[in-house]
ZAPAGU-554063 format. One line per 10 residues: for each residue x, y, z of N, C-alpha, C. Coordinates in steps of 0.02 Angstrom, whole numbers. Layout:
N
X,Y,Z,X,Y,Z,X,Y,Z; ...
This chain:
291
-1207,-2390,728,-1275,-2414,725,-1319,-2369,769; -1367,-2348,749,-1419,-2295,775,-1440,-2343,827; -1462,-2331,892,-1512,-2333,971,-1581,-2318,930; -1619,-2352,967,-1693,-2337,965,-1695,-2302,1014; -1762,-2252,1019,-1777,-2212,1089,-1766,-2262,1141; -1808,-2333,1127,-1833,-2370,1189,-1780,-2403,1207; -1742,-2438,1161,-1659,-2453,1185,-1622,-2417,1222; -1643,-2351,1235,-1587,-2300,1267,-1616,-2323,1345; -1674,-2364,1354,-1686,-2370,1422,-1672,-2433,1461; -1642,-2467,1403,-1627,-2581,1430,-1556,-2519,1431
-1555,-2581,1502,-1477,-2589,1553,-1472,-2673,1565; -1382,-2681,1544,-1390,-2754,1551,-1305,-2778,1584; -1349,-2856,1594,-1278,-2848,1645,-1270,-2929,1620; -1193,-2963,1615,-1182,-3028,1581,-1149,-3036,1630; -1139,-3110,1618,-1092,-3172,1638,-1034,-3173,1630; -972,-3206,1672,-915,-3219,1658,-884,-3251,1729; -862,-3288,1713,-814,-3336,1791,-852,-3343,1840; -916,-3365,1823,-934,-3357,1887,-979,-3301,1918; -977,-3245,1894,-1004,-3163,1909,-1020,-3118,1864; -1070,-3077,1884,-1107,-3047,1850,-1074,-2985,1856
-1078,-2956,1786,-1044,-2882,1771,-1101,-2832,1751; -1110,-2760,1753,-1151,-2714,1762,-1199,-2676,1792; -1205,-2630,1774,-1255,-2645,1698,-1237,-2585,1658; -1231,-2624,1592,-1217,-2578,1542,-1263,-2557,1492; -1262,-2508,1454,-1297,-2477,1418,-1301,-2530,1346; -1338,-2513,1288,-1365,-2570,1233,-1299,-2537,1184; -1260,-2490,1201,-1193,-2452,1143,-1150,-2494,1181; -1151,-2489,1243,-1082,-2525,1288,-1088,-2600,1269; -1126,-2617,1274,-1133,-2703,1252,-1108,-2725,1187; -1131,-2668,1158,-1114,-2687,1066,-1032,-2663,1047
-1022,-2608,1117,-943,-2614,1095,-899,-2654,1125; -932,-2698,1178,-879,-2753,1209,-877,-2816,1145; -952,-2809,1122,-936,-2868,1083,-875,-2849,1023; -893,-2817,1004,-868,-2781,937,-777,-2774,954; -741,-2762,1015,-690,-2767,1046,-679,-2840,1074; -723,-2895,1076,-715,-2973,1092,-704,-2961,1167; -752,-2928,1183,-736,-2941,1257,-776,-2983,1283; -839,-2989,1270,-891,-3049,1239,-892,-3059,1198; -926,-3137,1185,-930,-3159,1157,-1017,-3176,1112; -1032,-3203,1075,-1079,-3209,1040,-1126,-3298,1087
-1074,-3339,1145,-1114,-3351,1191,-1129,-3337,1261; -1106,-3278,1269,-1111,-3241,1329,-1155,-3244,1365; -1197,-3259,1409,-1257,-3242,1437,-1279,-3176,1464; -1332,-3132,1423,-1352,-3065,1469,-1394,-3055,1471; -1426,-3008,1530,-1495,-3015,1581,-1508,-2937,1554; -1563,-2926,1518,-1603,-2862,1492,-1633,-2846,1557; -1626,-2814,1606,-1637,-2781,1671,-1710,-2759,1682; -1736,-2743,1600,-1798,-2739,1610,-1846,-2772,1599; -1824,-2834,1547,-1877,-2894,1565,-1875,-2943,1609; -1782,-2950,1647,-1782,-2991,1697,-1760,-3075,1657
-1723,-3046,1608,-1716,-3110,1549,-1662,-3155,1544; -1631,-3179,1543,-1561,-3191,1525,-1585,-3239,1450; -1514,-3202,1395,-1522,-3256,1362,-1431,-3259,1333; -1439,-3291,1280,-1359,-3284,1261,-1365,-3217,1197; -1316,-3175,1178,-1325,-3125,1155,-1340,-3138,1085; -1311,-3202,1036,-1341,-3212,999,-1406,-3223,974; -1450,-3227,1036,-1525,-3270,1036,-1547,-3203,1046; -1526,-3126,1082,-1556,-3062,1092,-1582,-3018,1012; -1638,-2998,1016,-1672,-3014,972,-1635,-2908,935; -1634,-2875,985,-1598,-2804,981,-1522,-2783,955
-1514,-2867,978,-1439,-2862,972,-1416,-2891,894; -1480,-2944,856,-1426,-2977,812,-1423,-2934,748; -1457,-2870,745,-1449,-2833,686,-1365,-2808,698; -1346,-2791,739,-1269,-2777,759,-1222,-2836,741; -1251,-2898,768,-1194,-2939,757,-1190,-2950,691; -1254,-2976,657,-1254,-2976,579,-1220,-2924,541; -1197,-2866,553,-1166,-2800,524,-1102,-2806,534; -1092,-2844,606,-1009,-2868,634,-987,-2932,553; -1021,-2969,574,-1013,-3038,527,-1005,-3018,458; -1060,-2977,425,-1045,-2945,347,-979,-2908,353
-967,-2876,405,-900,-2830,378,-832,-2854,379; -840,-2928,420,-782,-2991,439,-773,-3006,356; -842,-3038,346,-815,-3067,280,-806,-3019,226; -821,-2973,225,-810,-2928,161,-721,-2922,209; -703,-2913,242,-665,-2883,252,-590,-2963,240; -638,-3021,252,-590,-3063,223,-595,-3078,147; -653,-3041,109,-654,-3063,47,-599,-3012,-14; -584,-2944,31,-547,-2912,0,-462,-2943,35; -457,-2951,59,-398,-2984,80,-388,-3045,42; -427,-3072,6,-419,-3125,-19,-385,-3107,-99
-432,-3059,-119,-431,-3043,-175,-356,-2969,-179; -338,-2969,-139,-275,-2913,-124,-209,-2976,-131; -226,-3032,-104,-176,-3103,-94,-157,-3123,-160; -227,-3127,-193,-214,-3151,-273,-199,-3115,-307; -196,-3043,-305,-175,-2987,-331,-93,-2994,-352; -76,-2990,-266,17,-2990,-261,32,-3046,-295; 11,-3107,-261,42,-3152,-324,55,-3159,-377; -22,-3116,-396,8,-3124,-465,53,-3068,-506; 53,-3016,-471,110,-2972,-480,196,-2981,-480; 190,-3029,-404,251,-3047,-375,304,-3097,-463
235,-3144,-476,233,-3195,-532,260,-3165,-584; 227,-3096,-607,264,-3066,-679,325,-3055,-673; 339,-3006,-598,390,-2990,-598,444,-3039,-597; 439,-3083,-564,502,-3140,-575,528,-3177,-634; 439,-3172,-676,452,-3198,-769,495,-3145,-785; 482,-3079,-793,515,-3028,-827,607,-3012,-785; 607,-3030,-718,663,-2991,-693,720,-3066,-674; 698,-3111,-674,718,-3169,-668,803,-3190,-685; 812,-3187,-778,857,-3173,-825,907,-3151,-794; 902,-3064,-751,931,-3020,-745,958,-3038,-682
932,-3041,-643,929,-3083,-549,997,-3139,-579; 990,-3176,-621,1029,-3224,-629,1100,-3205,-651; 1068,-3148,-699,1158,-3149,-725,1193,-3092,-683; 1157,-3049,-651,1202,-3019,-598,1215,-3076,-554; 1188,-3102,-516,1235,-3159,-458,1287,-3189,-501; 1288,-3225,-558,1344,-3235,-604,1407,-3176,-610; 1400,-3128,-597,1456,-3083,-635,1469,-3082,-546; 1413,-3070,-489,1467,-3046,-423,1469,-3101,-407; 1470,-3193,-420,1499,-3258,-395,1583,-3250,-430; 1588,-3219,-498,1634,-3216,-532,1686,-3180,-503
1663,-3130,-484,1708,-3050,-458,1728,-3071,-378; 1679,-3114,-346,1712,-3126,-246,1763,-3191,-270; 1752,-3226,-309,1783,-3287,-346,1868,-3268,-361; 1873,-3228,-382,1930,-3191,-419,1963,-3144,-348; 1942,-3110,-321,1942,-3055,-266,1979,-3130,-213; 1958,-3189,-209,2009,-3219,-160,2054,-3247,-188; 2052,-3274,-268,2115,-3314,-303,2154,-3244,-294; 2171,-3181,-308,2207,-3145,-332,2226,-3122,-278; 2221,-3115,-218,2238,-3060,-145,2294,-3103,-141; 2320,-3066,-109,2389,-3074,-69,2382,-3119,-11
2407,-3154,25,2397,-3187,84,2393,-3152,134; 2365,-3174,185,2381,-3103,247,2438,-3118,295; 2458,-3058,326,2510,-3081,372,2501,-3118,444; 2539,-3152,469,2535,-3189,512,2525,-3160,593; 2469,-3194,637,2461,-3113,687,2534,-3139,737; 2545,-3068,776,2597,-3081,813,2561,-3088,893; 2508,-3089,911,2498,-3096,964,2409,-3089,973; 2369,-3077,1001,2340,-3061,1031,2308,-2998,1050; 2243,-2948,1048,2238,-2910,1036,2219,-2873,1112; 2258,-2819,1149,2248,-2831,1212,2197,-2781,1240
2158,-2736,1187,2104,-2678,1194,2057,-2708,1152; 2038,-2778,1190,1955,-2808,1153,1904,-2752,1163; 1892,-2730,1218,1823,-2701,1220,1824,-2649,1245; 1874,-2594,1210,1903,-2536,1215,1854,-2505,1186; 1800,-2504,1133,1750,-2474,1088,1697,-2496,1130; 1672,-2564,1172,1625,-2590,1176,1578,-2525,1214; 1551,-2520,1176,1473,-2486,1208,1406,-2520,1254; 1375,-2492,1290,1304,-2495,1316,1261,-2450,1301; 1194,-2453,1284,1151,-2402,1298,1129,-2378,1333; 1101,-2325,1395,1079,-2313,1447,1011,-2353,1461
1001,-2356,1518,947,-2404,1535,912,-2363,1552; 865,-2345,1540,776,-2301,1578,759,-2343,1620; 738,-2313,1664,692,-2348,1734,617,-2336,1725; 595,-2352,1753,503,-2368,1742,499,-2316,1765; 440,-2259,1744,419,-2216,1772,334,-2219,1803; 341,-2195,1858,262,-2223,1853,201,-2137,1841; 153,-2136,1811,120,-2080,1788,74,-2071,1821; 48,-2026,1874,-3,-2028,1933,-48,-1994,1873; -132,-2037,1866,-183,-1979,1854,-244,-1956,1905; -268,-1919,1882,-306,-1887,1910,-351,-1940,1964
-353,-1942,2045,-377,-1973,2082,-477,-1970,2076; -482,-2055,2043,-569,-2035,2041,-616,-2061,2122; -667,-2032,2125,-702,-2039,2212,-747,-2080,2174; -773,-2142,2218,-794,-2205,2215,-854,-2188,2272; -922,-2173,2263,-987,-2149,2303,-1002,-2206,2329; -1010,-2231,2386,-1043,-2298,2420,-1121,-2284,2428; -1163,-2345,2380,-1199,-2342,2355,-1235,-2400,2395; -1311,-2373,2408,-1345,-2425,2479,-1371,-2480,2438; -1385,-2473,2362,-1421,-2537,2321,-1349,-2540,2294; -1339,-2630,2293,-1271,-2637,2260,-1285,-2656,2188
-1238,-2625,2161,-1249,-2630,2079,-1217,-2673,2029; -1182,-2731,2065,-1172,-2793,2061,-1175,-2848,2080; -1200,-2887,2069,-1190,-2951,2101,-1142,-2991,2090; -1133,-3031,2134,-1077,-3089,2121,-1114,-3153,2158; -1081,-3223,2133,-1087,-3283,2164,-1016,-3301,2199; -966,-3258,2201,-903,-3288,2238,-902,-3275,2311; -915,-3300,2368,-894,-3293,2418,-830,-3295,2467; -828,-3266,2507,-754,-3257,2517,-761,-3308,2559; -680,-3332,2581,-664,-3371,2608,-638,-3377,2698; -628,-3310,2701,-602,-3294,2767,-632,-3224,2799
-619,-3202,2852,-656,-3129,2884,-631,-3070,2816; -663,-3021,2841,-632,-2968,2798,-559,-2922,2811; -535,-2915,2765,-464,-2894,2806,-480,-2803,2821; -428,-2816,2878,-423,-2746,2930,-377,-2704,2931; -313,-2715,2867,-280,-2690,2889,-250,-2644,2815; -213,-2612,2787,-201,-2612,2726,-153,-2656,2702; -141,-2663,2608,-107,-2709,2589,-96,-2711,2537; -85,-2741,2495,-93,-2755,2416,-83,-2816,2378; -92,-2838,2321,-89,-2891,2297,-54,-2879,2241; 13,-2919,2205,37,-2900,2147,2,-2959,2105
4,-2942,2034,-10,-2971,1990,52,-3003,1936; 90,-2981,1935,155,-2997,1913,137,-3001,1833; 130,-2948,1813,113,-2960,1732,179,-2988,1664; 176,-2985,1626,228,-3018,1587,239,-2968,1572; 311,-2966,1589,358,-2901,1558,389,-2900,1497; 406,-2845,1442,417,-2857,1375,477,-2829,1386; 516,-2872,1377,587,-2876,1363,611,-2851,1327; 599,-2854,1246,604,-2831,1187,656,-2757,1173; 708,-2766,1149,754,-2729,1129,744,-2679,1056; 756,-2628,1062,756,-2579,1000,677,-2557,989
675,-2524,1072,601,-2502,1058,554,-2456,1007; 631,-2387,977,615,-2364,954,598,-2382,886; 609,-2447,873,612,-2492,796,542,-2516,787; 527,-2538,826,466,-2580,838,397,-2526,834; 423,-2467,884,359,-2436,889,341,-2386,837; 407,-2382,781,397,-2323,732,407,-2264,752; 441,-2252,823,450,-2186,830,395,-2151,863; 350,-2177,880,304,-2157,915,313,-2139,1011; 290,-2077,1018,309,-2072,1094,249,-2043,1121; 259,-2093,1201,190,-2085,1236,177,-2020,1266
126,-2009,1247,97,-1927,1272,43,-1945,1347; 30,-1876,1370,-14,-1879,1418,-103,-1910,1386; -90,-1853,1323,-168,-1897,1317,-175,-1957,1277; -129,-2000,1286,-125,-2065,1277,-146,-2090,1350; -111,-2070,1394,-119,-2072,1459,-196,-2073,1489; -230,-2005,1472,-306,-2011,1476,-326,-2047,1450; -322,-2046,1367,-394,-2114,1347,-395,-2172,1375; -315,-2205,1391,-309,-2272,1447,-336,-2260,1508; -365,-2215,1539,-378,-2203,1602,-451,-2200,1581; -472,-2176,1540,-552,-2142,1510,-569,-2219,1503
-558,-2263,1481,-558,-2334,1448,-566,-2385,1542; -505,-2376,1576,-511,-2397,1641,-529,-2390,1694; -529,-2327,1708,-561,-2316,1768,-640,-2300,1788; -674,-2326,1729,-752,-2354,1732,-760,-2405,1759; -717,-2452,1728,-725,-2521,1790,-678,-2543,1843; -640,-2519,1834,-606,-2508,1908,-678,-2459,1948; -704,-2413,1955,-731,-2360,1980,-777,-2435,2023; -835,-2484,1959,-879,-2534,1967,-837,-2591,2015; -770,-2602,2008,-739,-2655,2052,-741,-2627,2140; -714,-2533,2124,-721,-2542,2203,-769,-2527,2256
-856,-2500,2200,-893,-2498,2221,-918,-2566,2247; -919,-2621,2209,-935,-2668,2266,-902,-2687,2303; -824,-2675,2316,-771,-2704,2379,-814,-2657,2424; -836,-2606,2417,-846,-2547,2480,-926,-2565,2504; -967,-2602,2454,-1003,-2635,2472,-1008,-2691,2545; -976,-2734,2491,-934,-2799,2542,-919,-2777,2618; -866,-2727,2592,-824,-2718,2654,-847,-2652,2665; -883,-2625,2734,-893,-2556,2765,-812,-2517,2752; -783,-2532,2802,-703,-2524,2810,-675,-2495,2723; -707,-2522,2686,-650,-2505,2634,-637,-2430,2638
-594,-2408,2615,-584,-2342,2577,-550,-2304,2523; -533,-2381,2510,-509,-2377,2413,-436,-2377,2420; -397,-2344,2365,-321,-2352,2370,-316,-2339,2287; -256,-2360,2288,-239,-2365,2186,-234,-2420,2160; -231,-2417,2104,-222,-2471,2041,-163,-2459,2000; -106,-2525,2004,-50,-2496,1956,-67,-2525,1883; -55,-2485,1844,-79,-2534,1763,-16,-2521,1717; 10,-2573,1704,82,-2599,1677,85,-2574,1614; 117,-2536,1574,108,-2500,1497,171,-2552,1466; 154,-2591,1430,214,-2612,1384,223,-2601,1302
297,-2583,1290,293,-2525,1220,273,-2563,1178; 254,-2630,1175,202,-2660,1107,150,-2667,1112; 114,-2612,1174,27,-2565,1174,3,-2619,1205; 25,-2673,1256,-4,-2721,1285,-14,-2681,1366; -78,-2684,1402,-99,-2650,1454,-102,-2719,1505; -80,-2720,1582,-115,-2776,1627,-86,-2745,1692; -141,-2737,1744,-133,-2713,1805,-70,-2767,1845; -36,-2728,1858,18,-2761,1904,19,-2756,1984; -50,-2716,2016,-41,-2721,2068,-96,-2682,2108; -148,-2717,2141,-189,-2682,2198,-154,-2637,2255
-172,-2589,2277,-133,-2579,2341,-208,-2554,2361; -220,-2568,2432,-290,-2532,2433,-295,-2528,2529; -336,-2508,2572,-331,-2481,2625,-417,-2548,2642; -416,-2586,2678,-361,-2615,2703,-364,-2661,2643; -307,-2729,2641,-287,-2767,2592,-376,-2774,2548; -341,-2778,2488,-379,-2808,2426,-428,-2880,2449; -489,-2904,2451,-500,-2968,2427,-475,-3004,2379; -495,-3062,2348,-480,-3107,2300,-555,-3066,2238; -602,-3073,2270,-631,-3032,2208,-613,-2975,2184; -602,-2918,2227,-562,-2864,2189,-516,-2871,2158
-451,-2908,2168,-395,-2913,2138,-425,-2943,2085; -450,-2996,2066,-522,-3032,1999,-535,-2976,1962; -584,-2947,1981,-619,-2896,1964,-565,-2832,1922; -511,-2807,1976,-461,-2769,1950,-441,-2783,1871; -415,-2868,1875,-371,-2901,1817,-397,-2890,1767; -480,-2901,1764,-518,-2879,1712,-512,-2832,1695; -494,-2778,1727,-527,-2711,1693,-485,-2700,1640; -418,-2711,1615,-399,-2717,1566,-398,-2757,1504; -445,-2795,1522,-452,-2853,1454,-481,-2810,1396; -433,-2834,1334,-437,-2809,1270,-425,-2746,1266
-384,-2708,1309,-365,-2637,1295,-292,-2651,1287; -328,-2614,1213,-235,-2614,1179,-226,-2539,1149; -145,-2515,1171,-150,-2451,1143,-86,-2434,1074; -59,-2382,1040,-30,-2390,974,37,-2406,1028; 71,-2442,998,132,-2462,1025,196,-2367,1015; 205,-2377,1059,256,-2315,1073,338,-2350,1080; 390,-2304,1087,446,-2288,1089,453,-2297,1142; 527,-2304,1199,564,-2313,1267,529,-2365,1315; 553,-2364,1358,524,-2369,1422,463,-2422,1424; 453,-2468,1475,396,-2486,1497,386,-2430,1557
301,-2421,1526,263,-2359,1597,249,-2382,1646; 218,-2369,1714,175,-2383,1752,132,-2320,1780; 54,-2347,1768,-14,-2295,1789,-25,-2302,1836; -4,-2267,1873,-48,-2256,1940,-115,-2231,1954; -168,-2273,1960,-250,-2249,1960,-271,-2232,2010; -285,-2192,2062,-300,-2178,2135,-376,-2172,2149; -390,-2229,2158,-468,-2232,2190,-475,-2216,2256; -546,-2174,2290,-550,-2161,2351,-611,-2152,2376; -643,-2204,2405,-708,-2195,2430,-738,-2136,2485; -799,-2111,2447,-815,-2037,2492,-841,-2082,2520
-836,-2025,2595,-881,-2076,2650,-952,-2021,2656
């Protein structure tokens, strides 16, 4: 969808848990929606009229959503019509192949039928077989690897460019630390089955980083806000081979708040990447505030 000149100049910033996120550009907005990262009652504040409304009621925005909505339903109306299609394909074929289906299972019920009246009996065992798991195999196990990228610098900025309504609860911490997140680990056996053979490259590696470390960059500009003391640290972000992304762990100089670690968890919502082959990854993101 084409920007107007004057659209290229609204910056906007929405709602969620409590806190305000941005500010994003009028393309960034339309691709969170368009990705469900909002929603259609979201609340967001046009920066330059000072507005809040819900994004459906934004008067810039509903030519986008309306284009979202037409391409849903066209896109469920051919699915519909692809449904009635197979059926009725599936339908001939079973009139026409049906007959045949039948009288082959007849001739091999006949032939396994016969194959046990006619065998010989077997012989009687003499014991016990004492090399059970003389063949038994394992596969090698891979260990997590973790993938350092490129360390981004986080500028401490004298107007803060977020707000929040969460207040902390205790002094600020002094010391370093980290917070795990303990994400759900994918268990899942026969990775290479699942993922089609697909194997993770480095610039798979970047676009997940190109995708994250924008708002990670926005999470630790306001911890460094908050906190003078900060000076950043990394972000671990959990790769699991069915393309599911979730940070597993703050480590940061000194310990994390409860909003950053917040703030962190988000930054992966709705990033999904093509499911790959082996291994669960781990990203190491290295944030570091210039002083």
């Amino acid at each position: 969808m084409t920007i107007l000149k004057d659209d290229a100049l609204d910056r906007w910033m929405y709602k969620r848990d409590g806190m305000d996120y941005g500010p994003f550009t009028t393309r960034e907005i339309e691709h969170m929606i368009e990705q469900r990262e909002i929603s259609q009652e979201t609340e967001v504040l046009n920066r330059r009229t000072r507005q809040w409304a819900r994004v459906q009621d934004v008067p810039k925005l509903k030519p986008f959503i309306e284009e979202l909505s037409r391409r849903a339903f066209e896109a469920a109306r051919q699915a519909e019509i692809s449904a009635d299609h197979n059926a009725v394909v599936r339908g001939n074929w079973w009139s026409t192949h049906l007959p045949l289906v039948a009288g082959g299972a007849l001739v091999v019920g006949v032939g396994v039928a016969a194959f046990f009246l006619l065998r010989a009996p077997a012989p009687v065992l003499a014991g016990y077989p004492t090399n059970f798991y003389k063949d038994l195999q394992f596969e090698r196990m891979v260990p997590l690897r973790a993938m350092i990228v490129e360390p981004a610098k986080v500028t401490r900025d004298p107007v803060k460019a977020v707000r929040t309504k969460a207040r902390s609860t205790g002094p600020l911490a002094t010391a370093p630390g980290s917070v795990d997140m303990a994400p759900q680990v994918d268990l899942s056996f026969g990775g290479d089955e699942v993922a089609g053979g697909h194997e993770l490259t480095q610039g798979d590696i970047d676009g997940i980083q190109k995708i994250i470390a924008p708002r990670l960059i926005r999470c630790f500009r306001t911890e460094a806000e908050r906190n003078p003391a900060f000076t950043g640290g990394a972000v671990f972000v959990y790769l699991m081979p069915r393309g599911a992304a979730q940070v597993s762990r703050v480590d940061t100089n000194p310990a994390p708040s409860a909003e950053l670690a917040s703030c962190a968890k988000q930054s992966t919502a709705g990033i999904k990447v093509e499911p790959f082959s082996g291994a669960a990854q781990v990203i190491q993101i290295p944030l570091h505030v210039a002083q």
